[in-house]
N, CA, C and O atoms as a Tinker XYZ file with bonds, in Angstrom:
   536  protein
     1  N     87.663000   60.274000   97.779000    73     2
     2  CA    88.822000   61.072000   97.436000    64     1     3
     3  C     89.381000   60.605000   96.097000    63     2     4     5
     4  O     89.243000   59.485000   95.604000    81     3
     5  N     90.167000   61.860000   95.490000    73     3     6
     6  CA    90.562000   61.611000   94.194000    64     5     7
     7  C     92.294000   61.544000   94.053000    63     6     8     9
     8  O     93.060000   62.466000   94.332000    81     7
     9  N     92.586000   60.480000   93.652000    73     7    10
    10  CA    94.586000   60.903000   93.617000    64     9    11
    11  C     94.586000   61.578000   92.098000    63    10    12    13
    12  O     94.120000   61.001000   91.116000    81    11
    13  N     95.307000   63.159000   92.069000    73    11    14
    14  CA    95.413000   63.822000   90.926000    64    13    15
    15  C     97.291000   63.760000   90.846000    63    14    16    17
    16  O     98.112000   63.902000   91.753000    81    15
    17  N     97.432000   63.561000   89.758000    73    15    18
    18  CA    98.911000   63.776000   89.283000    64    17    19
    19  C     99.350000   64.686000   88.918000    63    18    20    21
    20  O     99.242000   65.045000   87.745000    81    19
    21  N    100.027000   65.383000   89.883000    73    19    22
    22  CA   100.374000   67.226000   89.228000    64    21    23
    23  C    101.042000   67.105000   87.596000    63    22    24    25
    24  O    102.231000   66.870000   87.383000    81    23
    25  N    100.251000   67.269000   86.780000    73    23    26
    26  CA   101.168000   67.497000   85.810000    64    25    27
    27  C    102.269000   68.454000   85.637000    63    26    28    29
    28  O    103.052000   68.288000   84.702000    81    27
    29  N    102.422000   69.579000   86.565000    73    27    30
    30  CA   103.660000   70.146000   86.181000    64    29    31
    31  C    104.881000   69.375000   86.840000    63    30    32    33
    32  O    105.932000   69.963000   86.588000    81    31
    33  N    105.032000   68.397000   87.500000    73    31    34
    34  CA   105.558000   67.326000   87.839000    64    33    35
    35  C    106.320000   66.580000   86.914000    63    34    36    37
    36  O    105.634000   65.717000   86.367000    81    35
    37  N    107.632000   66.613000   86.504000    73    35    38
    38  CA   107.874000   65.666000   85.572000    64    37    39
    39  C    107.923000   64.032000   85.657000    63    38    40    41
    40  O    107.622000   63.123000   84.883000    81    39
    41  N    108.488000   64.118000   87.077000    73    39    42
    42  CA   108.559000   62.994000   87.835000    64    41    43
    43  C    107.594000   62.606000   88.973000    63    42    44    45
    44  O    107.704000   63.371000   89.932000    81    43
    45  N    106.769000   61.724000   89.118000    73    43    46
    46  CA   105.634000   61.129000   89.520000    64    45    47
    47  C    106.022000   60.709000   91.043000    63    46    48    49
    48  O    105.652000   59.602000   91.436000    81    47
    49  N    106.618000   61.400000   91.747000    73    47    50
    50  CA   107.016000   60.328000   92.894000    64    49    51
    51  C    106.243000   60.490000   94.364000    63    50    52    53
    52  O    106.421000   61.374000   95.202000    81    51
    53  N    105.610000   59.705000   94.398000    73    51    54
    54  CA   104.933000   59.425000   95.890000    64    53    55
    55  C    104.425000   61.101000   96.862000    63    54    56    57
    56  O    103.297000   61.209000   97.341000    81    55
    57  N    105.530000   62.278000   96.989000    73    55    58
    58  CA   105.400000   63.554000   97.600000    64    57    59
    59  C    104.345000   64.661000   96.144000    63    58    60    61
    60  O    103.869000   65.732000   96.521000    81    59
    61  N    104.211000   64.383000   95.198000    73    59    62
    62  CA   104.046000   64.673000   93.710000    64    61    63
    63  C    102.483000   64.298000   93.979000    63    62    64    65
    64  O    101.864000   65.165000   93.364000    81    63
    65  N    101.630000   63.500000   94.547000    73    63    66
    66  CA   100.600000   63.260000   94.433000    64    65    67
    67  C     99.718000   63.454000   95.249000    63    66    68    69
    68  O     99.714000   62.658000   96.188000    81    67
    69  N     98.383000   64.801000   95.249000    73    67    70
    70  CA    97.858000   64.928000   95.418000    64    69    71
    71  C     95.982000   64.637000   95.942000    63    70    72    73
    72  O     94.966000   64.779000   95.262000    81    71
    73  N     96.111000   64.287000   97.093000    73    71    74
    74  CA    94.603000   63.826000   97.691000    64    73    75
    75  C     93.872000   65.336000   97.534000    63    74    76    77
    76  O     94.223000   66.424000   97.991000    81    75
    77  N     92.318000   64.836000   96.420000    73    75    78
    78  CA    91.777000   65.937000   96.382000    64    77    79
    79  C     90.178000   65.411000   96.436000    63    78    80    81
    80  O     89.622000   64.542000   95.765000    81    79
    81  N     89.615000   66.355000   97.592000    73    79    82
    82  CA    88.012000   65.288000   97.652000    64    81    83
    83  C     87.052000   66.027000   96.260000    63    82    84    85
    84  O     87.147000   67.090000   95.646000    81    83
    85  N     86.098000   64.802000   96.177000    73    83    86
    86  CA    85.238000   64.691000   95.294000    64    85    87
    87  C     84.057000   65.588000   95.339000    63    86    88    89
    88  O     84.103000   66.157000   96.430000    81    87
    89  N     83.063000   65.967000   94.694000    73    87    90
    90  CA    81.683000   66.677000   95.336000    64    89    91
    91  C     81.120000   66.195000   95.800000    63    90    92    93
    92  O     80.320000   66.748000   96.554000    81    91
    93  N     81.174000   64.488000   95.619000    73    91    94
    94  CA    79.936000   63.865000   96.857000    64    93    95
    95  C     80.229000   63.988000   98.358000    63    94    96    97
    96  O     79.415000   63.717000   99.241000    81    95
    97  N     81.476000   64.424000   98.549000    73    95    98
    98  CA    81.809000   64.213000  100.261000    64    97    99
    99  C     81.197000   65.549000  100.946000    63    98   100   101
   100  O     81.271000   65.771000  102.155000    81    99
   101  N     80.693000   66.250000  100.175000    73    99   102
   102  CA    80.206000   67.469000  100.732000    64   101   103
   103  C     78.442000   67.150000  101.227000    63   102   104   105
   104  O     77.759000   66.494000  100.441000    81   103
   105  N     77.955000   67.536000  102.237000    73   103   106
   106  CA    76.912000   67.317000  102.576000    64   105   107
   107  C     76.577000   68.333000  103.671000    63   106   108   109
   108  O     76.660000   68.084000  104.874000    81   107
   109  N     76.063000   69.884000  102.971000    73   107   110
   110  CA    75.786000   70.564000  103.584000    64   109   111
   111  C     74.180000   70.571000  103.811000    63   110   112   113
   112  O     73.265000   70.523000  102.990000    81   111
   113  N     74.173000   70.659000  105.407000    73   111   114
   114  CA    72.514000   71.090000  105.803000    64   113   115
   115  C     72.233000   72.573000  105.628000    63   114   116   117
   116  O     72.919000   73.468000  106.123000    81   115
   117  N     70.949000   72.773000  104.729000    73   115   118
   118  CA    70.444000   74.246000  104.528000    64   117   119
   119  C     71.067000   75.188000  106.109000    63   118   120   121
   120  O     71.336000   74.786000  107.241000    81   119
   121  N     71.096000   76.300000  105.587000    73   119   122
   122  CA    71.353000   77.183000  106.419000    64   121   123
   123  C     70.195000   77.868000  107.241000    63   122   124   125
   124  O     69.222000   78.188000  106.558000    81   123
   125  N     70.114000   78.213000  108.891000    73   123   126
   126  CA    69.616000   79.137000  108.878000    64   125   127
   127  C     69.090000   80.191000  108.416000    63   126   128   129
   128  O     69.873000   80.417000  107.493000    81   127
   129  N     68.190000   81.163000  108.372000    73   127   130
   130  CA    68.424000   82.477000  107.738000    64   129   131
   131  C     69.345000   83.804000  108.586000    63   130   132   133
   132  O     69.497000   84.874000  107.998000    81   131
   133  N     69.709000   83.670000  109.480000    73   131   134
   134  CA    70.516000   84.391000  110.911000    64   133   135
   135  C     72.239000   83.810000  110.139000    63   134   136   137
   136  O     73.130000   84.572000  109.763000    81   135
   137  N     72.264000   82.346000  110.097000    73   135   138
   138  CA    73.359000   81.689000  109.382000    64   137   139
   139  C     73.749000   82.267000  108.129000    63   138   140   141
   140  O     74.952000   82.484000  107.986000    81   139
   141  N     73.021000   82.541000  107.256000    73   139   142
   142  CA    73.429000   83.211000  105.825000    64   141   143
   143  C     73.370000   84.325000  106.325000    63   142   144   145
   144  O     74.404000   84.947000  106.080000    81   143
   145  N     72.686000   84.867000  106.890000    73   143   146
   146  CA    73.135000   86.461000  106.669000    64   145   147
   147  C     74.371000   86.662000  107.294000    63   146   148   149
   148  O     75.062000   87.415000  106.607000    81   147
   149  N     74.879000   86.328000  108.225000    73   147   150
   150  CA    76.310000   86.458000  108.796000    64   149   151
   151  C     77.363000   86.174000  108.154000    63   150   152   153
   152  O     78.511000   86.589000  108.307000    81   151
   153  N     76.662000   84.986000  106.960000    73   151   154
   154  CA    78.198000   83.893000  106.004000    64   153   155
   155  C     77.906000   85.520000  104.918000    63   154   156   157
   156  O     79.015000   85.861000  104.505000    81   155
   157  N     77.125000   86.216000  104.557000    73   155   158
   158  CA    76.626000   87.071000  103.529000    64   157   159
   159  C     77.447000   88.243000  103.826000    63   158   160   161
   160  O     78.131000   88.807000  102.972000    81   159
   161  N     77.339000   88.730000  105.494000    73   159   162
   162  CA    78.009000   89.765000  105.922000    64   161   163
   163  C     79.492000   89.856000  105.494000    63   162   164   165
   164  O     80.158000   90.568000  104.743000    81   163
   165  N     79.649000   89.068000  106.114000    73   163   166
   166  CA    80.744000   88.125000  106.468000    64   165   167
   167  C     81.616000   88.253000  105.031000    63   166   168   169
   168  O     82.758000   88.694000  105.153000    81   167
   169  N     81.088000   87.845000  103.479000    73   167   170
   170  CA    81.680000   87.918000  102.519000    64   169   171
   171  C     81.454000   89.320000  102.070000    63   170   172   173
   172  O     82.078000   89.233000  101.013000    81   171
   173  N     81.130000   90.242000  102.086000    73   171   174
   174  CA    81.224000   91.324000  101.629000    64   173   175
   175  C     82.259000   92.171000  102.056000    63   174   176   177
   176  O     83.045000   92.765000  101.317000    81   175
   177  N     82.219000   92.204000  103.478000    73   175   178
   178  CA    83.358000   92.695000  104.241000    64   177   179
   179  C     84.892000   92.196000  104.029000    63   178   180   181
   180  O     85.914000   92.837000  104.275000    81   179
   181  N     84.777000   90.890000  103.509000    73   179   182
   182  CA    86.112000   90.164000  102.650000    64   181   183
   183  C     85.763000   91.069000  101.495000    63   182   184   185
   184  O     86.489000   92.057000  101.383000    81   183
   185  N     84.866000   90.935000  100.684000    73   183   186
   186  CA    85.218000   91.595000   99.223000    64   185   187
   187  C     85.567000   93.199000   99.531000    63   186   188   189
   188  O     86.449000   93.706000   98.838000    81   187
   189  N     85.053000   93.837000  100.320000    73   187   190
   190  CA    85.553000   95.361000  100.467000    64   189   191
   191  C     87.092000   95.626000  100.961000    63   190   192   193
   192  O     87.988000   96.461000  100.844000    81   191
   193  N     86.783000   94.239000  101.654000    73   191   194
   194  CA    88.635000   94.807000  102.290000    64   193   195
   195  C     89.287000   94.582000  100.794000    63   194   196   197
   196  O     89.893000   95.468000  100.191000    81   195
   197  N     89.127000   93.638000  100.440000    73   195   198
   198  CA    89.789000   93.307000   98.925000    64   197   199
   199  C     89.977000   94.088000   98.065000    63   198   200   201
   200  O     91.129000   93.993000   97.641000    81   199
   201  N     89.215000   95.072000   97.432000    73   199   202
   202  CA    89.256000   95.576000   97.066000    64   201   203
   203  C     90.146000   96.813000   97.232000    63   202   204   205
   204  O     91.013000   97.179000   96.440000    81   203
   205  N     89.714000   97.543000   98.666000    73   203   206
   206  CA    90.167000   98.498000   99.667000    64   205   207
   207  C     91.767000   98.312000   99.412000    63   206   208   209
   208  O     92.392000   99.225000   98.873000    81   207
   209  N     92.425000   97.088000   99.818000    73   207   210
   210  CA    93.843000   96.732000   99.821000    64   209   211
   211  C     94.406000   97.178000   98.141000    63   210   212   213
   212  O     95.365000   97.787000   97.666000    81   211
   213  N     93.174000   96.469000   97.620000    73   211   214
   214  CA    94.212000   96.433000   95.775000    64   213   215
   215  C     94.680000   97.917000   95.432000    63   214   216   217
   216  O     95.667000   98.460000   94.937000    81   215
   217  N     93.284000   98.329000   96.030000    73   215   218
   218  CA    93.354000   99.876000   95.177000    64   217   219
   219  C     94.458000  100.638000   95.932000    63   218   220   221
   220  O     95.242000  101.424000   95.402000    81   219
   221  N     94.422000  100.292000   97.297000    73   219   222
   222  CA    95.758000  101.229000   98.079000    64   221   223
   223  C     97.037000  100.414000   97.909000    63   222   224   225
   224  O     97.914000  100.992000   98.551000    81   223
   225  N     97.515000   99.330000   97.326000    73   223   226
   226  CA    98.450000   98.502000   96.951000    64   225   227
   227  C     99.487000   99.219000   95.903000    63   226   228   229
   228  O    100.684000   98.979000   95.745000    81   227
   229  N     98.395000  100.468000   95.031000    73   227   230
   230  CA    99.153000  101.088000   94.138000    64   229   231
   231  C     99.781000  102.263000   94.373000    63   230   232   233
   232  O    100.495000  102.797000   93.524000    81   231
   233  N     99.502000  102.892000   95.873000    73   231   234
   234  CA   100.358000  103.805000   96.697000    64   233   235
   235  C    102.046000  103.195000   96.609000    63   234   236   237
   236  O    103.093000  103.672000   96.173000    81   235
   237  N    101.734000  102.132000   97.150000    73   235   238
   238  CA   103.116000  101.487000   97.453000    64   237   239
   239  C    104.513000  101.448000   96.156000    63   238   240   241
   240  O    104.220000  101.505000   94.962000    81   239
   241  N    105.577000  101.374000   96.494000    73   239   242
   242  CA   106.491000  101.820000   95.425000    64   241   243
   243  C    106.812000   99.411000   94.692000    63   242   244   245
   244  O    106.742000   98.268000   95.143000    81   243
   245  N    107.093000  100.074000   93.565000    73   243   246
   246  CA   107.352000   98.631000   92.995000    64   245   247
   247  C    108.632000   97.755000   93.531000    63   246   248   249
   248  O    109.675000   98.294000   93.161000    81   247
   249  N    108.823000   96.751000   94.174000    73   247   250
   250  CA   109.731000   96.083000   94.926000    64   249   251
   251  C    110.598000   95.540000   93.788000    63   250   252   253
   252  O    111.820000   95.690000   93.791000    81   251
   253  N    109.934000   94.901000   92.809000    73   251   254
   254  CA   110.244000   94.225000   92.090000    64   253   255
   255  C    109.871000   93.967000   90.401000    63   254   256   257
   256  O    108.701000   94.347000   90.446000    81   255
   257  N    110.019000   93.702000   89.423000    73   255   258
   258  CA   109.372000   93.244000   88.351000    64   257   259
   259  C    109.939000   92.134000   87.612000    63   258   260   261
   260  O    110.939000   92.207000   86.898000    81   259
   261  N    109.192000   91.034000   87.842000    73   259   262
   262  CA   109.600000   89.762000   87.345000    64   261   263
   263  C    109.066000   89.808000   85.943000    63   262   264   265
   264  O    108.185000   90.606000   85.622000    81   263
   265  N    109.853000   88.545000   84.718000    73   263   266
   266  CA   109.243000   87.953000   83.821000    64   265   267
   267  C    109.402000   86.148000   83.623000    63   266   268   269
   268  O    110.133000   85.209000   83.939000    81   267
   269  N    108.173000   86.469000   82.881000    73   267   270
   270  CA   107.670000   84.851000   82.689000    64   269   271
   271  C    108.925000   84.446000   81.233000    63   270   272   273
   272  O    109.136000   84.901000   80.109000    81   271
   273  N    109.300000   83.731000   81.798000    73   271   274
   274  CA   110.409000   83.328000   80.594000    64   273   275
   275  C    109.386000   82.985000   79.239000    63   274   276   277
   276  O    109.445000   83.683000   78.227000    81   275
   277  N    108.335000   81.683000   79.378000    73   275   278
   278  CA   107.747000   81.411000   79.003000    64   277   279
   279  C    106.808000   82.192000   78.122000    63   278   280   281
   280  O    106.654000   81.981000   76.919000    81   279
   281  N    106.167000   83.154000   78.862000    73   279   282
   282  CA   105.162000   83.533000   78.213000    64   281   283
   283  C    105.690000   85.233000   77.448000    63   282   284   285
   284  O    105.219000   85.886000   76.518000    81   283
   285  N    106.769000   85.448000   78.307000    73   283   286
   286  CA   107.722000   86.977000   77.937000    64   285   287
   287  C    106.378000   88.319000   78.837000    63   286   288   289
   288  O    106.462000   89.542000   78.724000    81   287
   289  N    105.288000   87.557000   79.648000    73   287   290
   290  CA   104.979000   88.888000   80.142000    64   289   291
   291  C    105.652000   89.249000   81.564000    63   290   292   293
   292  O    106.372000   88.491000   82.214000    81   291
   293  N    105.362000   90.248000   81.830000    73   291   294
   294  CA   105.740000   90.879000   83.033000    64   293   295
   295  C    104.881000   91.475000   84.181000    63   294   296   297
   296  O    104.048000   92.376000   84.083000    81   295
   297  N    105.203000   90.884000   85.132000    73   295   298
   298  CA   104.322000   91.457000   86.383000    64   297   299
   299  C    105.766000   92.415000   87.780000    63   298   300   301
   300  O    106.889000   92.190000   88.231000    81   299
   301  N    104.664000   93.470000   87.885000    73   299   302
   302  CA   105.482000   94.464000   88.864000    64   301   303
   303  C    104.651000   93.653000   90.239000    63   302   304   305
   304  O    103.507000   93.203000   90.169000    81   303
   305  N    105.676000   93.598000   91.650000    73   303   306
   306  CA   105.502000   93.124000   92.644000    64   305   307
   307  C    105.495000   94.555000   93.942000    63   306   308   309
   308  O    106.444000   95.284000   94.231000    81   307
   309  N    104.521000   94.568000   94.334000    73   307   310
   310  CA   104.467000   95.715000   95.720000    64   309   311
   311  C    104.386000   95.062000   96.886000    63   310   312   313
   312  O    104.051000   93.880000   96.972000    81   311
   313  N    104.719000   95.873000   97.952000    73   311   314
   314  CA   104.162000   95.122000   99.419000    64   313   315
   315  C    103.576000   96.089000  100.163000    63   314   316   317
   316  O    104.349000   96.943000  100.598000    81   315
   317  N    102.142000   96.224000  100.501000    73   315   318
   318  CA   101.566000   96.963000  100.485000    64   317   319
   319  C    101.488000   96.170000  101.944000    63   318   320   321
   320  O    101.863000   95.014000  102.136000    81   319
   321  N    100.802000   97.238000  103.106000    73   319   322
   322  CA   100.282000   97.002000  104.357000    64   321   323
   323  C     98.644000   96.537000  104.179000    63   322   324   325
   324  O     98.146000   96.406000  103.061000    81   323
   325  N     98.029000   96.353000  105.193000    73   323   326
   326  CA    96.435000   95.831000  104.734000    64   325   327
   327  C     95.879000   97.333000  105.480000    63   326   328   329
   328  O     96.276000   98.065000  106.386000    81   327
   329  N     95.014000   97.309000  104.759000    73   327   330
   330  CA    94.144000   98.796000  104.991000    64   329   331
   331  C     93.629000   98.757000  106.598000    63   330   332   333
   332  O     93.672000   99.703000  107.385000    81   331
   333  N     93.199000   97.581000  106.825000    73   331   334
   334  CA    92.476000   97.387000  108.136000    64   333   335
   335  C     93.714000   97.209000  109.569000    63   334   336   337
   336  O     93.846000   97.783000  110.651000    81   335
   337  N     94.161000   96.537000  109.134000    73   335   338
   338  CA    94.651000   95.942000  110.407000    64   337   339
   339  C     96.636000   96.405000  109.715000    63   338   340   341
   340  O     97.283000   95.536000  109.131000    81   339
   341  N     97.241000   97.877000  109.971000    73   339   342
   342  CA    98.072000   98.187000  109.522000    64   341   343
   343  C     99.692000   96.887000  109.512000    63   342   344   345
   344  O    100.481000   96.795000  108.572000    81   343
   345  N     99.755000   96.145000  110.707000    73   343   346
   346  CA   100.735000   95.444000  111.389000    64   345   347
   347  C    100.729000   94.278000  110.169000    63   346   348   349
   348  O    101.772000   93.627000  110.233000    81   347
   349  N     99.898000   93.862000  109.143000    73   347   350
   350  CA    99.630000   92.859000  108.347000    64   349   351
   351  C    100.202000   93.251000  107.090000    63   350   352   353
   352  O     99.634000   93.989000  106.285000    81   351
   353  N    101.518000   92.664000  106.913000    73   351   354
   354  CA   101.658000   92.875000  105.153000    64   353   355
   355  C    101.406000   91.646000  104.262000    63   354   356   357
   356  O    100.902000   90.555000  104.525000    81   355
   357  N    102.032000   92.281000  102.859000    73   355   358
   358  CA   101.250000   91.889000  101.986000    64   357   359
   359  C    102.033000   91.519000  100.600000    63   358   360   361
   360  O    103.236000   91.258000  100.605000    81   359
   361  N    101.569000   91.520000   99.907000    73   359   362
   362  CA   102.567000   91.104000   98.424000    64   361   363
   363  C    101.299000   91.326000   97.044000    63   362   364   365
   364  O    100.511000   90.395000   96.875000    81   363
   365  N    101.227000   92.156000   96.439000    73   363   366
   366  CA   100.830000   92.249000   95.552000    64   365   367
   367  C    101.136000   92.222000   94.375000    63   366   368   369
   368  O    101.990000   93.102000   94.264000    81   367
   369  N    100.946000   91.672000   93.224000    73   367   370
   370  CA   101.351000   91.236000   91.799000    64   369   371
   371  C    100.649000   91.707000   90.708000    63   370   372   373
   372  O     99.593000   91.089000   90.850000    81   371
   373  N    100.498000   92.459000   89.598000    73   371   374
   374  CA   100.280000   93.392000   88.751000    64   373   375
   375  C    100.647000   92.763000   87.265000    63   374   376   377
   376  O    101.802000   92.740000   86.839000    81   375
   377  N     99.493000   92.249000   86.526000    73   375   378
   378  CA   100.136000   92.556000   85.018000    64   377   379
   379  C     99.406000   92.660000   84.234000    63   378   380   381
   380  O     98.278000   92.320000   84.593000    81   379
   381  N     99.490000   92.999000   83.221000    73   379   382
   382  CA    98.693000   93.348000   82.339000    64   381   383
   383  C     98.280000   92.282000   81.345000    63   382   384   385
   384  O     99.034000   91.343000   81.092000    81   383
   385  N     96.729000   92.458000   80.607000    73   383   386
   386  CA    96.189000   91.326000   79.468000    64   385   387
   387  C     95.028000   92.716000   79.247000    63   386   388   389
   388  O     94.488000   93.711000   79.729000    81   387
   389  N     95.272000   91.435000   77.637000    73   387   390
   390  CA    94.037000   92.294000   76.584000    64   389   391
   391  C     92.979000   91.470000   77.069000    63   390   392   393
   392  O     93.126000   90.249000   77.019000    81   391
   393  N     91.832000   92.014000   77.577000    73   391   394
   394  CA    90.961000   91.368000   77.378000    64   393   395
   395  C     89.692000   92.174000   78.185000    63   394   396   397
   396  O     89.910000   92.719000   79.268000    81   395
   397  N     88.600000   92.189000   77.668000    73   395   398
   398  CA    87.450000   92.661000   78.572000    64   397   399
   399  C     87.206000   92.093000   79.506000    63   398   400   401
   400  O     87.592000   90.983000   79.874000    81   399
   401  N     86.128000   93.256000   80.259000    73   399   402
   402  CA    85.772000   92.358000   81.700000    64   401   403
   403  C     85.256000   91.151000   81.540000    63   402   404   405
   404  O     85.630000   90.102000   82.066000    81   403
   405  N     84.422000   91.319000   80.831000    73   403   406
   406  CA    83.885000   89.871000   80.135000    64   405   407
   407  C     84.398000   88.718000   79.809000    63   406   408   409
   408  O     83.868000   87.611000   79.908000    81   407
   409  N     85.722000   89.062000   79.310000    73   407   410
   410  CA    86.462000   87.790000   78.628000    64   409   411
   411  C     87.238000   86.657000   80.035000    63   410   412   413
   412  O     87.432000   85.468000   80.289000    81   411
   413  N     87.466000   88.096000   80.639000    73   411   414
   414  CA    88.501000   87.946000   82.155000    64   413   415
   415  C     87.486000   87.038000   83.456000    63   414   416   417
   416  O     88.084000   86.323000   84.260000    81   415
   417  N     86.278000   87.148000   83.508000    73   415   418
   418  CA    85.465000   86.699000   84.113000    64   417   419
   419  C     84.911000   85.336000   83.461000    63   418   420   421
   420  O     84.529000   84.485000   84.264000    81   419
   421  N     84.830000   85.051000   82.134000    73   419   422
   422  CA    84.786000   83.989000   81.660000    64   421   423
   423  C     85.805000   83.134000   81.852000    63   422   424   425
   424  O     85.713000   81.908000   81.778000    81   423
   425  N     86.965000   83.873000   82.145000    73   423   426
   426  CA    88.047000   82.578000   82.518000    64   425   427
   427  C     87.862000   81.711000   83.586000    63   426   428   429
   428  O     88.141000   80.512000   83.618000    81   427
   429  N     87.267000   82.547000   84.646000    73   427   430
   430  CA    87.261000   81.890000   85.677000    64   429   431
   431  C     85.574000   80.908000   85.888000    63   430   432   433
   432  O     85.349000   80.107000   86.796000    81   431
   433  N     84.695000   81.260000   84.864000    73   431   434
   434  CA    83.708000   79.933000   85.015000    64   433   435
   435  C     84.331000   78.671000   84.207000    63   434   436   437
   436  O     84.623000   78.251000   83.087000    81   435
   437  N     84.322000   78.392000   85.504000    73   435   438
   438  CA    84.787000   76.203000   84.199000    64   437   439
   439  C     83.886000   75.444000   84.566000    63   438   440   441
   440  O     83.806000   74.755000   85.583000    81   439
   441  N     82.746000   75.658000   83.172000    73   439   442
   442  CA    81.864000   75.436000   82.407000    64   441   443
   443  C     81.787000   73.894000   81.692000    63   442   444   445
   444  O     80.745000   73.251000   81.561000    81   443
   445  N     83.234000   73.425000   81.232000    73   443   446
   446  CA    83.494000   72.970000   80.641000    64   445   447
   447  C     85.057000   72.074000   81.095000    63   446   448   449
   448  O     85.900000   72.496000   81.886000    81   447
   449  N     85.106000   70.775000   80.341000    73   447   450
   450  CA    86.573000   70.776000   80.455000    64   449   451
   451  C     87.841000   70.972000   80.122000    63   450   452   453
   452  O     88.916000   70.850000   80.708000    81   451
   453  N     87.413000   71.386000   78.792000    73   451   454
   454  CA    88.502000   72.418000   78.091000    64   453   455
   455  C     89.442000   73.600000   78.856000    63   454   456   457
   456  O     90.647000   73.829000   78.963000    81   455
   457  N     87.851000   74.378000   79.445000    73   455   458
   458  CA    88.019000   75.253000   80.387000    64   457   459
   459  C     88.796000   75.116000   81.877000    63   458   460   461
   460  O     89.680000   75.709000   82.494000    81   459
   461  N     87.974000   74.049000   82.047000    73   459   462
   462  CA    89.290000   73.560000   83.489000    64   461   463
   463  C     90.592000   73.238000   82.892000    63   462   464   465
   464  O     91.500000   73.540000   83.666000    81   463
   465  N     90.889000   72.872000   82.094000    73   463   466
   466  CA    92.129000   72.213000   81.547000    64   465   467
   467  C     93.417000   73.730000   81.788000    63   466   468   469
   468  O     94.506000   73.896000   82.338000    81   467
   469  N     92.071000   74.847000   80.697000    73   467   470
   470  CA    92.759000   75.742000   80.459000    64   469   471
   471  C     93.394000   76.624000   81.561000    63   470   472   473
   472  O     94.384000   77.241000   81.168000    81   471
   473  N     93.093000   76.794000   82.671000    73   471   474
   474  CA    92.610000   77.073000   83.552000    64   473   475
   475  C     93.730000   76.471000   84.626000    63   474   476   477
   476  O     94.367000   77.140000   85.440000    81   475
   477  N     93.774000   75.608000   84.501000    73   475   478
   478  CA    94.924000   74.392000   85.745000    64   477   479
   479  C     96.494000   74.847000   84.502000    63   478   480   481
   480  O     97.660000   74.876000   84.894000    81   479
   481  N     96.239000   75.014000   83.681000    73   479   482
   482  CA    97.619000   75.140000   83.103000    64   481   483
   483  C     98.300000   76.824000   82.888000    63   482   484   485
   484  O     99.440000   77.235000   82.670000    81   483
   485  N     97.158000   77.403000   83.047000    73   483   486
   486  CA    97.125000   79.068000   83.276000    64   485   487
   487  C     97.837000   79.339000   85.057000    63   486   488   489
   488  O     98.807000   79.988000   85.450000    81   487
   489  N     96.914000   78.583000   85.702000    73   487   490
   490  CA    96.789000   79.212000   87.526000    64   489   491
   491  C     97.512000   78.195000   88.098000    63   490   492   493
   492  O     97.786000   78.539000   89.248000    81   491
   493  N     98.077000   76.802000   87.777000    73   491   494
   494  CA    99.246000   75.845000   88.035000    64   493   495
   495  C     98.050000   75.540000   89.372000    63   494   496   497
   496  O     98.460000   75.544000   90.533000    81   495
   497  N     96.542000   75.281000   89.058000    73   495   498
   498  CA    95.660000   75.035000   90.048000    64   497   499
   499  C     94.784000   74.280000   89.333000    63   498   500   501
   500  O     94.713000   74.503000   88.125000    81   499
   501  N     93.776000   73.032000   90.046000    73   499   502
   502  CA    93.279000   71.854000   89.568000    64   501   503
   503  C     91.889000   71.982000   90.297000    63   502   504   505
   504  O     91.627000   72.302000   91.457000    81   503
   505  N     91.039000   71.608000   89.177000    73   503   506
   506  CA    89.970000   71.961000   89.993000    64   505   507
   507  C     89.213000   71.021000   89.541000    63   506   508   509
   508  O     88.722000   71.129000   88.417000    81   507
   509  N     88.928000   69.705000   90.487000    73   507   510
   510  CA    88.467000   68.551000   90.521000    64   509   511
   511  C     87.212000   68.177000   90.628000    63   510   512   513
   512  O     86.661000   67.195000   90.130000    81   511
   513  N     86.923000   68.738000   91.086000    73   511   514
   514  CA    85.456000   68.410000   91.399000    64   513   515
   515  C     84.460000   69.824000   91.881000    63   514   516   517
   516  O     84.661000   70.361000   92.970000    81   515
   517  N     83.589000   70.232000   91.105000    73   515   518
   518  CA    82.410000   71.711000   91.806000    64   517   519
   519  C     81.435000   71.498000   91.841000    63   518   520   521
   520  O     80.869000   70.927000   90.909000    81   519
   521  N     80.801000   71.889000   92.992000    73   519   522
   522  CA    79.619000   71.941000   93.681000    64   521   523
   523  C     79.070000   73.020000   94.073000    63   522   524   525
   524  O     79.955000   73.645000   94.657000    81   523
   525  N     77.927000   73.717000   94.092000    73   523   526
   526  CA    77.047000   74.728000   94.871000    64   525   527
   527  C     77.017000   74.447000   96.000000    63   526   528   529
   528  O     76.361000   73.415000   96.146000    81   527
   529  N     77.324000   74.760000   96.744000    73   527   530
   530  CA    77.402000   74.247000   98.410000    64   529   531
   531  C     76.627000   75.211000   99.340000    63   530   532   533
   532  O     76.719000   74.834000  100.509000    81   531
   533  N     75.912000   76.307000   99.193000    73   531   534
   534  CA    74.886000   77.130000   99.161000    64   533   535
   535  C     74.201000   77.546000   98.053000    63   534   536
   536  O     73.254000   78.323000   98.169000    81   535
């Protein structure tokens, strides 16, 4: 395990510090082929609902629209129900950037540590250690 120091933390104190495991603690045995196809199923049906929700998220009327003091952009807030299972709400967040699909999908490979850097100070998220784990 790794102790990480939230940097958005000004003050360092004991509740402030984060246990985050390493890639060696991972030790996955190959999968079945019955096993992947179910973990396979299994994620698609997450990515469709995902999708399914975003796109019907924009039915819903705007609750809210916050701004980033900081950065001066603005995101509109909805609360949309989940497509599947109606009784389940939700909170959706909206904003806009220049950038191609391309550019937008490059954000999220960290490739590099620049990139993680950039990345933990963008998403206020730390990403310590990656592994292929299938």
């Amino acid at each position: 395990m790794t102790v990480y120091q939230n940097p958005t933390c000004p003050k360092q104190h004991p509740q402030h510090l984060i246990m985050l495991p390493t890639a060696d603690v991972f030790d996955c045995q190959p999968l079945s082929s019955k096993a992947e196809a179910a973990l396979l199923a299994q994620a698609s049906s997450a990515w469709k609902g995902l999708v399914d929700n975003a796109i019907s998220s924009e039915s819903y009327r705007i609750e809210k629209v916050v701004r980033n003091e900081t950065t001066g952009r603005c995101a509109t807030l909805r609360k949309p129900r989940d497509t599947i299972n109606m009784n389940q709400d939700g909170v959706v967040a909206h904003t806009r950037t220049r950038a191609t699909i391309e550019q937008a999908a490059a954000f999220f490979y960290l490739d590099t540590s620049i990139k993680a850097e950039q990345f933990a100070r963008v998403m206020d998220e730390l990403v310590e250690a990656k592994r292929t784990l299938y």
